[in-house]
MARKE-479241 format. One record per residue (C-alpha): residue in one letter; residue number from 1; chain; z, y, x. Coordinates in Angstrom, 2 decimals. Example, Ala and Ser with C-alpha at 12.3 -4.5 7.8 and 13.67 -1.06 7.14 Angstrom:
REM MARKE-479241
- type/seq/mol/pz/py/px
- A/1/A/7.80/-4.50/12.30 $
- S/2/A/7.14/-1.06/13.67 $
//
This chain:
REM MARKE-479241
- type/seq/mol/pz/py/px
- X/1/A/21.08/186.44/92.45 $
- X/2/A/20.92/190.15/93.35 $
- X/3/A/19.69/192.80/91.99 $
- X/4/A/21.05/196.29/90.41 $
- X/5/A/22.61/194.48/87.67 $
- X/6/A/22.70/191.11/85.93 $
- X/7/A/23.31/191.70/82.09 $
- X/8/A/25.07/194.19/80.00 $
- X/9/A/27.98/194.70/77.94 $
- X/10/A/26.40/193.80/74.90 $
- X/11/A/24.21/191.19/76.16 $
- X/12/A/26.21/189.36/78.56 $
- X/13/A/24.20/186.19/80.46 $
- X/14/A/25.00/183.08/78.72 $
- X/15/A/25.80/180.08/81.51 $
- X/16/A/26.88/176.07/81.39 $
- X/17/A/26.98/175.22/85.03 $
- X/18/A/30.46/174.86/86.29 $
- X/19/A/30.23/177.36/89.04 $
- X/20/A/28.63/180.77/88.99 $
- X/21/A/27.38/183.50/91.91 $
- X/22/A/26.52/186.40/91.27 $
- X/23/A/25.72/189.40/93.14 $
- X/24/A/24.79/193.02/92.00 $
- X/25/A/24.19/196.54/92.58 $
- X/26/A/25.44/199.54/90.52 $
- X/27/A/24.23/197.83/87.26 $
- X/28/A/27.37/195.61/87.11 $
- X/29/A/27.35/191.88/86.90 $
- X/30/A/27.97/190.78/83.02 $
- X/31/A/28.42/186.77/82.39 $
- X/32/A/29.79/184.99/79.48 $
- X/33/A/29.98/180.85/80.06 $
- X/34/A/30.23/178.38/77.92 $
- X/35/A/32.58/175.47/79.22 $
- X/36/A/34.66/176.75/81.78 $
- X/37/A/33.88/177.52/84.96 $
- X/38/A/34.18/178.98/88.31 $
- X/39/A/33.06/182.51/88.99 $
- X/40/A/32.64/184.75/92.36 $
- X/41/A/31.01/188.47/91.44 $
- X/42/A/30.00/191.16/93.14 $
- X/43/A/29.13/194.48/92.40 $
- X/44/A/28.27/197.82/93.98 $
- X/45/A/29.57/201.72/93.44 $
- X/46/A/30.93/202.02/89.67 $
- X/47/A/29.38/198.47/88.50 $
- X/48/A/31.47/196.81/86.20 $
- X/49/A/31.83/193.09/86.55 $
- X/50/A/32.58/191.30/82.89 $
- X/51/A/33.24/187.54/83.29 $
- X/52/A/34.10/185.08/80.55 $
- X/53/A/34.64/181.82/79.27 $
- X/54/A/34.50/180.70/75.56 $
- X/55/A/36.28/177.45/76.16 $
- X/56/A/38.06/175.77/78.95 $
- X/57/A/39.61/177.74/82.22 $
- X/58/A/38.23/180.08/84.21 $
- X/59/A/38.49/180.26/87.85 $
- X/60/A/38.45/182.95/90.05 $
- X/61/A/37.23/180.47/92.90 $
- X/62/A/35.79/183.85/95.41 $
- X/63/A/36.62/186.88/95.73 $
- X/64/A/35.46/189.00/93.27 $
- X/65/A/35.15/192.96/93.83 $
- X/66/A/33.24/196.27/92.92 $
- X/67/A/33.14/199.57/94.25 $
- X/68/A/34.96/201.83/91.71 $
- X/69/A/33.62/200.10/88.48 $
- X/70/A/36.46/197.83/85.94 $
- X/71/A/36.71/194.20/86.26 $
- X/72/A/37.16/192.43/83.06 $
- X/73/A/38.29/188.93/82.93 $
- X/74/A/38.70/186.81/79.69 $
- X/75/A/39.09/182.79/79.45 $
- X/76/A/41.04/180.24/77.16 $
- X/77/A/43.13/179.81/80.24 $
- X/78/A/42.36/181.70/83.81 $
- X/79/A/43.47/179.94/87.34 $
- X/80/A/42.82/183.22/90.03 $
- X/81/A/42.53/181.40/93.60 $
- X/82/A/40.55/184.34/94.99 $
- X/83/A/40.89/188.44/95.22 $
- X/84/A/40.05/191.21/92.76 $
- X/85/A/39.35/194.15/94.39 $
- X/86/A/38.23/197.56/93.23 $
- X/87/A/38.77/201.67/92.64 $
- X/88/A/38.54/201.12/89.19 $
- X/89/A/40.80/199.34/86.77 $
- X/90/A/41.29/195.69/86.39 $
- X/91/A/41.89/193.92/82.95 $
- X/92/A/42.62/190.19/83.22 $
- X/93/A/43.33/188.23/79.72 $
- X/94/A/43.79/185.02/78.41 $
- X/95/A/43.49/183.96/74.83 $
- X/96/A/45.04/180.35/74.33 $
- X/97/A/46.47/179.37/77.51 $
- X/98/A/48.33/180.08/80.93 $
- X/99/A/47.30/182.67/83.27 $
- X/100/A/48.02/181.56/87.30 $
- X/101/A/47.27/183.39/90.01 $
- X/102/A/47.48/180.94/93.46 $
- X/103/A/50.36/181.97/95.82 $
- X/104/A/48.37/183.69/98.29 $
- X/105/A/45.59/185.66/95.60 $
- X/106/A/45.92/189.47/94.94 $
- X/107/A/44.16/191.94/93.13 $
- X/108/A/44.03/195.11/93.82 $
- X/109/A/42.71/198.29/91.82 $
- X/110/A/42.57/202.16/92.27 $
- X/111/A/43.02/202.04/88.41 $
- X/112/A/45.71/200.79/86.14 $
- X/113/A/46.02/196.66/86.69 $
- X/114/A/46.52/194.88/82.74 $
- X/115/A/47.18/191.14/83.34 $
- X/116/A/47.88/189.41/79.52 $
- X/117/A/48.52/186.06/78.27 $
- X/118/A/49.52/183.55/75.26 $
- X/119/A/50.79/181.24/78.15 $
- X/120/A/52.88/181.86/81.39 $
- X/121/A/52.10/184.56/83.49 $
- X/122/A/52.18/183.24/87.28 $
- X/123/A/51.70/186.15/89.37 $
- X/124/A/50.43/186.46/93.30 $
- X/125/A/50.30/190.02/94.67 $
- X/126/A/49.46/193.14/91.80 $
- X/127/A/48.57/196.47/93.70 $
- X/128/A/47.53/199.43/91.93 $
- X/129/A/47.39/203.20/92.62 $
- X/130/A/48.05/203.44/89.01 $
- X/131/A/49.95/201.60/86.35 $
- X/132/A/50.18/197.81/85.84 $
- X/133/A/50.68/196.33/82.73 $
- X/134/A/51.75/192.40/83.15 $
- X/135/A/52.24/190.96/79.28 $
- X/136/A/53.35/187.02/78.29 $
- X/137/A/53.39/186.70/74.41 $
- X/138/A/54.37/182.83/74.13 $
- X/139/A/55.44/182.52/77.98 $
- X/140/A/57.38/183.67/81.19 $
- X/141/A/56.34/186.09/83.96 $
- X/142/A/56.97/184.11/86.91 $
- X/143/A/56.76/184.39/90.65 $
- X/144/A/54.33/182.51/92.51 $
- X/145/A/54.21/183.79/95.76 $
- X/146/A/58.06/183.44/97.35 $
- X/147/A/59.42/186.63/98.45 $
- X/148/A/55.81/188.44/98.78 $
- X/149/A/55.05/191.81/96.23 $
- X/150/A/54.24/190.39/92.87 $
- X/151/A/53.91/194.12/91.58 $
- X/152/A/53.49/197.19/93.32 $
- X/153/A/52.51/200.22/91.25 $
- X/154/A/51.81/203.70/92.31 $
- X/155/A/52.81/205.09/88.50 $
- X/156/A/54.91/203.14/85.91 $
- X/157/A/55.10/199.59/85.59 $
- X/158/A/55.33/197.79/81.87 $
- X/159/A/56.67/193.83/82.51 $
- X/160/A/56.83/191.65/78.72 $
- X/161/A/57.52/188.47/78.13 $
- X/162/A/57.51/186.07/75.04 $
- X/163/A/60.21/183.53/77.21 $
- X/164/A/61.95/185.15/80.73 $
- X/165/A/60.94/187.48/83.79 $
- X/166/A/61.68/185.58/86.51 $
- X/167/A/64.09/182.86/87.44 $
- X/168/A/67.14/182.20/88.33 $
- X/169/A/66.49/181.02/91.25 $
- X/170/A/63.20/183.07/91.97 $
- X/171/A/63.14/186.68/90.60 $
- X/172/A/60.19/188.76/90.18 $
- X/173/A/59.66/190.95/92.97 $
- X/174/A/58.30/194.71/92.41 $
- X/175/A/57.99/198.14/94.32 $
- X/176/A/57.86/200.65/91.55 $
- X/177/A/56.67/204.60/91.74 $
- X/178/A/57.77/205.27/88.14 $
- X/179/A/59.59/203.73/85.50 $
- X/180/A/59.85/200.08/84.91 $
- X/181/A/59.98/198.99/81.34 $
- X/182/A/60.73/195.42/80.90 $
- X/183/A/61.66/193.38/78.00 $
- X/184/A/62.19/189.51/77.60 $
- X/185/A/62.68/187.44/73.89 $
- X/186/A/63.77/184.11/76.07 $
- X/187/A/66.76/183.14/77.53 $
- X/188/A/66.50/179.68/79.22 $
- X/189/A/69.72/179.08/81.23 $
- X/190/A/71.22/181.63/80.19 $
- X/191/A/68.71/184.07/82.13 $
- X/192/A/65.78/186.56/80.47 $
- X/193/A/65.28/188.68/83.43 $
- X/194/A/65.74/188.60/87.24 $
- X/195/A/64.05/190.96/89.23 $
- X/196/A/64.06/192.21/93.26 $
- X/197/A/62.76/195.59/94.53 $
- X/198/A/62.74/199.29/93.87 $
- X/199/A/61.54/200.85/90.92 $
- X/200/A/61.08/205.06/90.40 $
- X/201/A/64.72/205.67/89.16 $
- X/202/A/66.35/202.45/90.80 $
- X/203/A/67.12/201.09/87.44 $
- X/204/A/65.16/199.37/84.67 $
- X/205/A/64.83/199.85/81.16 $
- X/206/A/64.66/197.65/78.38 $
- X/207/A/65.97/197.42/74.77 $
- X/208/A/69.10/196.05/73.39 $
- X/209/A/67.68/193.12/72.22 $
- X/210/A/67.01/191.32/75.37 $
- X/211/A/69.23/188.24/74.53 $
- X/212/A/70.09/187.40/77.85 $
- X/213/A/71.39/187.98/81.65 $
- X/214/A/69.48/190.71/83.32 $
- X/215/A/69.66/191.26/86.62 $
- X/216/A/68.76/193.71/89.24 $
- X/217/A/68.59/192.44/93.03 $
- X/218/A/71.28/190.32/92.21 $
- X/219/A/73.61/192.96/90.04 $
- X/220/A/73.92/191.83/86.60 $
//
């Protein structure tokens, strides 16, 4: 449908099909669904777009974008096969499961970027002109696009993770303006944080707790 906006913050529209469209004006697009499902929204100017799913995963199946407005995603478990795109901030959060972004999906935001999870963190591309905020509390940040961005952040950059950052075999890659604070409670193989790139002060800092290996481009 379009129209200036479809629901509100406080009274979201309440859905069971298992895929939703939804286009808007400057009102903001505001859908809560029931069983899982997957969304495309579209907004115009500052609309917010608020999409969410009580039970089940949610899928990002089109892109989904606003003119300046926030985009604020919330699922059990969230699969992101399509774009986020706006001037404003993005928030992305799951609250039982994994969040996985497909290999070639990106969002991008004007604002600060906060991506959170119970579950593994699979990332595509992160842009902002801002801060970006990626947090795992049972899981790993992992890399799911090869050697493409996962991060790049025009101010500081906040990476933590219940299990590792990266692999061994497949590090995180980033491109940093400020600081980059990581920290990691996991150490499979030996390993709880690999990362590639460039970060404001060519170093990156984390606490003495990190159990174990940490590299940077290959330099323990």
């Amino acid at each position: 449908a379009g129209r200036s906006g479809l629901g509100a913050p406080a009274a979201p529209i309440g859905t069971t099909p298992g895929a939703v469209t939804a286009t808007a004006g400057s009102g903001g697009v505001f859908i809560t669904e029931t069983d899982g499902a997957s969304f495309s929204a579209t907004a115009t100017g500052a609309g917010p777009v608020g999409l969410a799913s009580t039970t089940g995963t949610l899928t990002i199946a089109g892109t989904t974008s606003t003119g300046t407005g926030p985009i604020a995603i919330t699922g059990g478990a969230i699969a992101q096969n399509a774009n986020l795109t706006t001037g404003g901030p993005i928030t992305v959060t799951t609250t039982t499961g994994p969040l996985t972004m497909a290999a070639g999906s990106q969002s991008t935001a004007g604002g600060n970027i906060t991506y959170q999870a119970t579950g593994d963190i699979t990332l595509g591309s992160l842009t902002s002109g801002a801060a970006v905020a990626v947090t795992s509390t049972g899981g790993s940040i992992l890399d799911g696009n090869a050697t493409d961005l996962n991060v790049s952040a025009g101010a500081s950059t906040s990476l933590q993770a219940g299990g590792a950052i990266g692999t061994l075999a497949d590090p995180l890659d980033i491109a940093v303006a400020g600081l980059a604070n990581v920290d990691a409670n996991g150490a499979p193989s030996g390993l709880s944080i690999n990362i590639n790139g460039t970060t404001g002060d060519n170093t990156l800092h984390f606490p003495l707790t990190v159990p174990g290996q940490i590299f940077l481009n290959g330099v323990l």
